[in-house]
C-alpha positions in Angstrom: 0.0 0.0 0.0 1.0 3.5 -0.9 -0.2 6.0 1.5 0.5 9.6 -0.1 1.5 11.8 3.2 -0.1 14.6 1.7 -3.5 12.5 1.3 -2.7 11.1 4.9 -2.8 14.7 6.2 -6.0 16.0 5.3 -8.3 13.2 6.4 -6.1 13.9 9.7 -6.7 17.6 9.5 -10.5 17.0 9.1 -10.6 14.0 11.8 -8.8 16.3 14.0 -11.0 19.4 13.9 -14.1 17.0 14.1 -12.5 16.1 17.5 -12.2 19.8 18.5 -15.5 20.1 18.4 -16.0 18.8 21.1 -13.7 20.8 23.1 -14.9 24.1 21.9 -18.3 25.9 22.1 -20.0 24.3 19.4 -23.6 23.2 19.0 -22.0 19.9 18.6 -20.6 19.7 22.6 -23.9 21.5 23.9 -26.0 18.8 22.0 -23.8 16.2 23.8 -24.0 17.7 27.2 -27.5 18.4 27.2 -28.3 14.6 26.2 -25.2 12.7 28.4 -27.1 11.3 31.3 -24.2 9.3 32.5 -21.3 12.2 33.7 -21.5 15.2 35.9 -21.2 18.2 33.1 -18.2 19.3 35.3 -16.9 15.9 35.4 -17.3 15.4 32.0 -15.6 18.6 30.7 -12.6 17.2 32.2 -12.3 13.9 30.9 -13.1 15.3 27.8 -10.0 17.4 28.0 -8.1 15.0 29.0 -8.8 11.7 26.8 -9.8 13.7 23.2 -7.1 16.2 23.9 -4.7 13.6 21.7 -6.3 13.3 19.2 -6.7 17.2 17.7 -2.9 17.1 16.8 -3.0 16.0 12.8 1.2 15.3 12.9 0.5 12.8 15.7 -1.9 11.3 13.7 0.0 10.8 11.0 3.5 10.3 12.4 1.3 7.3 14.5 -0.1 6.1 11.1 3.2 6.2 8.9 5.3 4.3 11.6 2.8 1.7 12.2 2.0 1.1 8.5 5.6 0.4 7.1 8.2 0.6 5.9 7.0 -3.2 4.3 9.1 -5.7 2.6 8.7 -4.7 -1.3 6.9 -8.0 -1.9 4.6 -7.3 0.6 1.5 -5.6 -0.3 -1.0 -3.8 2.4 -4.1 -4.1 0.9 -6.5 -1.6 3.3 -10.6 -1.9 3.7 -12.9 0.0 1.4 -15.3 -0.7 4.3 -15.0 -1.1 8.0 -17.7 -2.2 10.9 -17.5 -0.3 14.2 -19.6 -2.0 16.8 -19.5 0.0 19.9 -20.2 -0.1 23.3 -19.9 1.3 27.0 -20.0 5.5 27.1 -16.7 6.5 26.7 -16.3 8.9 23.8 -12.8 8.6 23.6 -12.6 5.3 23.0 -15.6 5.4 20.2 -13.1 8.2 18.8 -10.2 5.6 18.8 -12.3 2.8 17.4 -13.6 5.2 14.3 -10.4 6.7 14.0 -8.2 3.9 12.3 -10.1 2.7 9.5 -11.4 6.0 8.6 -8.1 6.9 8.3 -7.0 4.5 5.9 -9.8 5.7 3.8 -12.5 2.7 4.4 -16.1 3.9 4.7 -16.4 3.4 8.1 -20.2 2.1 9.3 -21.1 2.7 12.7 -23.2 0.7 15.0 -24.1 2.7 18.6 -24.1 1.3 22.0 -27.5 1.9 23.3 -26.1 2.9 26.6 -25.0 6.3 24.3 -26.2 6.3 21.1 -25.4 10.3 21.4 -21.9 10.8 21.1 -20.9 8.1 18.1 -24.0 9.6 16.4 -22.9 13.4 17.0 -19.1 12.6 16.5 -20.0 11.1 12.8 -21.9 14.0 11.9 -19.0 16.7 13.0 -16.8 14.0 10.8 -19.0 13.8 7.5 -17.5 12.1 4.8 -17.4 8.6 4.8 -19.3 7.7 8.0 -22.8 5.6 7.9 -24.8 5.1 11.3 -26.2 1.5 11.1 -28.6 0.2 13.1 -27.7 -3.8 12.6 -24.5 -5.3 14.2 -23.2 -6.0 11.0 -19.2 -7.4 10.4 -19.5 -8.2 6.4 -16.9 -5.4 5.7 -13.2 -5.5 4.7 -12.0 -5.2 8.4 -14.1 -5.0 11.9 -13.3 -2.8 15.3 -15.1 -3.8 17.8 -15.2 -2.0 22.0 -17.0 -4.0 24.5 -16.8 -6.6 26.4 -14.4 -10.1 25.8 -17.9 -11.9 24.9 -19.1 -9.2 22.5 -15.5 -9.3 21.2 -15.7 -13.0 20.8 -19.1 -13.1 18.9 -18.1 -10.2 16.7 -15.2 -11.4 16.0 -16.4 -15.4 15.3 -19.3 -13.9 12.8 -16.8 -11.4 11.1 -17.0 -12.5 7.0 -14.5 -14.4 4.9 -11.7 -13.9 7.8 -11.7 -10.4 7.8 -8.9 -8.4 10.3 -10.9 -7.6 13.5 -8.9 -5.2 15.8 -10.5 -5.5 19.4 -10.5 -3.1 22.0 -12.5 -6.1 25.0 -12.4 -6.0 28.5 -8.6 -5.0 31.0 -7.6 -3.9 34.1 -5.7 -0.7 34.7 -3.6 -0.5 37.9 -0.8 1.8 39.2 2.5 0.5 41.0 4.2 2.5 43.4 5.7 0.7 45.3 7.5 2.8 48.5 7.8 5.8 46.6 7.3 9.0 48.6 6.8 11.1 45.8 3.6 10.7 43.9 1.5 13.0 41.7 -2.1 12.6 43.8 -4.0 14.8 41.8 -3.2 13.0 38.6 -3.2 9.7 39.7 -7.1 10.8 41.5 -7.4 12.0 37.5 -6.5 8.2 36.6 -8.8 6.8 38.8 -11.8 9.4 38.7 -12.3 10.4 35.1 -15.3 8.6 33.3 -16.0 7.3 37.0 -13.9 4.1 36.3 -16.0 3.1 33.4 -13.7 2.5 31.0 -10.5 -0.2 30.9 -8.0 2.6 30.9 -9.1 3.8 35.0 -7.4 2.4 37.7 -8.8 0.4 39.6 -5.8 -0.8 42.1 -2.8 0.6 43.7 0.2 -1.5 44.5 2.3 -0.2 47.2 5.3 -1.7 49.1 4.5 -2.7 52.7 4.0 0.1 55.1 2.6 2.5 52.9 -1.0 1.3 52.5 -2.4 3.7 54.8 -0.7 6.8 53.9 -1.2 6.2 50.3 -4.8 5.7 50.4 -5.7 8.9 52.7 -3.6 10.7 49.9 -5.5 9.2 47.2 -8.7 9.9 48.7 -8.2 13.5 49.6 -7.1 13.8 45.9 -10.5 12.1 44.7 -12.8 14.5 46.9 -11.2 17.1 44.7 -12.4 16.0 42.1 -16.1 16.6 40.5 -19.1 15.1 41.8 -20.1 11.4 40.4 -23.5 10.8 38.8 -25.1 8.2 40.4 -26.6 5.4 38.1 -28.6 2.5 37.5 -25.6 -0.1 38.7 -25.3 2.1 41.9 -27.6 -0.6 43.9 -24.5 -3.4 42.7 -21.7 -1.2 43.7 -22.6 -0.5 47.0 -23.7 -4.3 47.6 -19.9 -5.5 46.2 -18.7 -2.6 48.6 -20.6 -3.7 51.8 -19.7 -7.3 50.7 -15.9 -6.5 51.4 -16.7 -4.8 54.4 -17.8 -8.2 55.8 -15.0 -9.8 54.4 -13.0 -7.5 56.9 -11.4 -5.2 54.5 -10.2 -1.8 55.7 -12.7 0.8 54.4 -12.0 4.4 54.4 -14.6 6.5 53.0 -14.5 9.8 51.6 -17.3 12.3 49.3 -17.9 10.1 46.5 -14.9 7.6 47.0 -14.2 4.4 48.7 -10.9 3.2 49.6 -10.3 -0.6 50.6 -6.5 -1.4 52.6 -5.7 -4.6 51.9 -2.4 -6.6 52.8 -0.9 -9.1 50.2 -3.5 -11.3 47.8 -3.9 -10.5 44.2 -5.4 -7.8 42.1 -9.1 -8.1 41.4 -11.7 -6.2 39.4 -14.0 -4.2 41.9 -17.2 -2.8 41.6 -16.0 0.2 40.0 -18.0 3.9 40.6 -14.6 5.4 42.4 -13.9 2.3 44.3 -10.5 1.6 44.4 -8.0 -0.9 46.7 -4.3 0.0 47.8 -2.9 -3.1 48.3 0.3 -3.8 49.9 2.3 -6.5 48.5 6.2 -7.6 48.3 6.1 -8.6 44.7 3.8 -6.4 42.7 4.4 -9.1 39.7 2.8 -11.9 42.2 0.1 -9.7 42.8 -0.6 -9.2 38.7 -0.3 -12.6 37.4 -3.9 -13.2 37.7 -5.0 -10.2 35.4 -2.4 -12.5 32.5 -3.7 -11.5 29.2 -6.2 -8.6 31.3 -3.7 -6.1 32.4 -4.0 -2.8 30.5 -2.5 0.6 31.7 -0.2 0.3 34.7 0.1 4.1 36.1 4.3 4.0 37.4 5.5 6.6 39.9 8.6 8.5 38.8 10.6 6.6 41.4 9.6 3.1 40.5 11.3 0.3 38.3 9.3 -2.0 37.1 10.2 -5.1 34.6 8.8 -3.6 31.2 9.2 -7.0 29.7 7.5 -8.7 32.3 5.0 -6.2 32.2 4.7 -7.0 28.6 4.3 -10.3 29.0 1.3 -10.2 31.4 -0.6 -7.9 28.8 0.5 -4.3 29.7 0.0 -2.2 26.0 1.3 1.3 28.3 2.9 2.4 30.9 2.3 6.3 31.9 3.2 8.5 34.6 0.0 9.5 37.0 -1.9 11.7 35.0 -1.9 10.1 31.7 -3.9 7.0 32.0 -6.8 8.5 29.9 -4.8 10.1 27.4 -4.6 7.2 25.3 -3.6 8.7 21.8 -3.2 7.5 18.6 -0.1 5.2 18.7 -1.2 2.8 21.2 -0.3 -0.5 20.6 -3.7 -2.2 22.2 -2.4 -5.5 22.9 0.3 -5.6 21.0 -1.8 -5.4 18.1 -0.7 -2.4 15.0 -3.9 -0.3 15.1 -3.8 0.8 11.5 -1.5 -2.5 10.0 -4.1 -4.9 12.2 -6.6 -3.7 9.8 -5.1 -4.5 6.4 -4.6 -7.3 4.5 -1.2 -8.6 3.3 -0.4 -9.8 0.1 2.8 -11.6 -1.1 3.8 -11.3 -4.7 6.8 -13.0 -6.0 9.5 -10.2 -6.3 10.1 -9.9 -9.4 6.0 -9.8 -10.3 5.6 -6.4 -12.3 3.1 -3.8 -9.8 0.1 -2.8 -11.5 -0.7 -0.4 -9.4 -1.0 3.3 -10.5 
């Protein structure tokens, strides 16, 4: 595949100011706002910020694309989609971004099926983008390459109906977490940002803290003055479930410290679990963080690392970690993440092998 920079650039240009759109004062954000039941406005203005905030910067976009897509082997062809299936779910509008994003980019026509816990956003976003975007009501995967967001059994069903073997680039179900270890320096705010924005509803919120032995308590009140700073949380329809999974913990004998609209759990040793999310997080204390993570093999997403701490990037690697970030940056997820390993824009072509000396009939 030849992708002309210059052709690259402008569908980057116009992604990118379809993005700003939403961080601007634009009938386009207020229609948003006005409809998203899920976020506090205040909350939401600052995850917006922060997660879309990436993606408005057309060099990135095309510095991300170039690297990823070559340069190939000259007998290896990239053949890209014409058309693209985007099945969506969960209410995070950066990751419906990210999820549109690649194959539009490429120059598929990009179809776009809504989750119905926000059909708003994905419906809004494809408007502000125009050209080469299709709402469809139907989870339909007969197209030249399929993204899918949701869960790992949507992911599995999506990808086990998608036709003729076509690429399906995933984005299913993982489990954020920040090691600290005994570092005493530690950037609260931002790692309460980590933790707080999208009220843990998305894979790319923390959802435990690993600290070295001794610092459990400290780390926690710090965390939690940090969340209280933040803006309120909307309570939803799953609030009933978290605070059952809460008060179940408490019975288990967990520490419980809670604050405004967050609740901390101390915990001593075990491994790392998914909670029941809405600003619950644990700060567990544990000699070898890597113990503590080999349960989440294959799960583990974004792991937050304080400036003082070392951990194995290999091993990391190994147990499914696609990023590591300072506090701050877990929801600034931009356009050259790796999701699992897996090239975001080369995971959605073909490749075709021709013999070397085979004449190119291309244009």
């Amino acid at each position: 595949m030849s992708l002309q920079p210059d052709v690259l650039r402008a569908r980057a240009e116009q992604f990118c100011a379809a993005v700003a759109r939403f961080l601007q004062d634009t009938p386009e954000r207020a229609s948003y706002f006005a409809r998203c039941e899920v976020f506090h406005p205040e909350l939401l203005d600052t995850s917006l910020e922060c997660s879309l905030r990436p993606w408005t910067d057309p060099a990135r976009l095309v510095a991300a694309a170039l690297d990823d897509l070559g340069p190939e082997r000259p007998e290896v062809e990239l053949i890209p989609p014409l058309v693209a299936h985007v099945v969506l779910a969960g209410v995070v509008p950066a990751s419906h971004v990210q999820a549109m994003a690649y194959p539009w980019l490429l120059g598929a026509h990009v179809r776009v099926k809504a989750p119905s816990m926000d059909p708003h956003f994905p419906a809004l976003f494809a408007a502000a983008l125009g050209a080469r975007v299709e709402p469809v009501t139907g989870r339909g995967t007969s197209g030249d390459a399929v993204v899918v967001v949701g869960g790992d059994g949507a992911v599995a069903a999506v990808r086990a109906h998608a036709s003729g073997g076509a690429p399906v680039l995933a984005f299913g179900d993982r489990i954020s977490v920040a090691w600290l270890g005994d570092c005493a320096e530690v950037d609260w705010a931002g790692l309460a940002l980590d933790v707080g924005l999208y009220d843990q509803r998305g894979c790319l919120s923390v959802v435990e803290v690993l600290v070295a032995p001794g610092h459990a308590e400290s780390s926690a009140a710090s965390l939690g003055h940090a969340l209280d700073q933040l803006p309120r949380r909307r309570l939803g329809d799953d609030e009933d479930g978290i605070r059952r999974a809460r008060d179940l913990w408490v019975l288990e004998g967990r520490r419980c410290l809670r604050y405004r609209d967050a609740t901390l759990f101390v915990v001593a040793g075990g491994t790392v679990e998914a909670g029941p999310l809405g600003r619950t997080v644990v700060v567990r204390e544990v000699v070898s963080p890597l113990g503590a993570l080999e349960t989440l093999r294959g799960r583990l997403g974004t792991v937050v690392v304080a400036p003082g701490a070392r951990p194995p990037l290999g091993e990391l690697g190994r147990l499914g970690a696609s990023r590591v970030v300072l506090p701050g940056h877990a929801q600034a997820a931009g356009p050259e993440w790796p999701h699992d390993g897996v090239s975001p824009f080369g995971g959605l072509c073909r490749r075709l092998w021709r013999h070397p000396h085979q004449a190119d009939s291309r244009a």
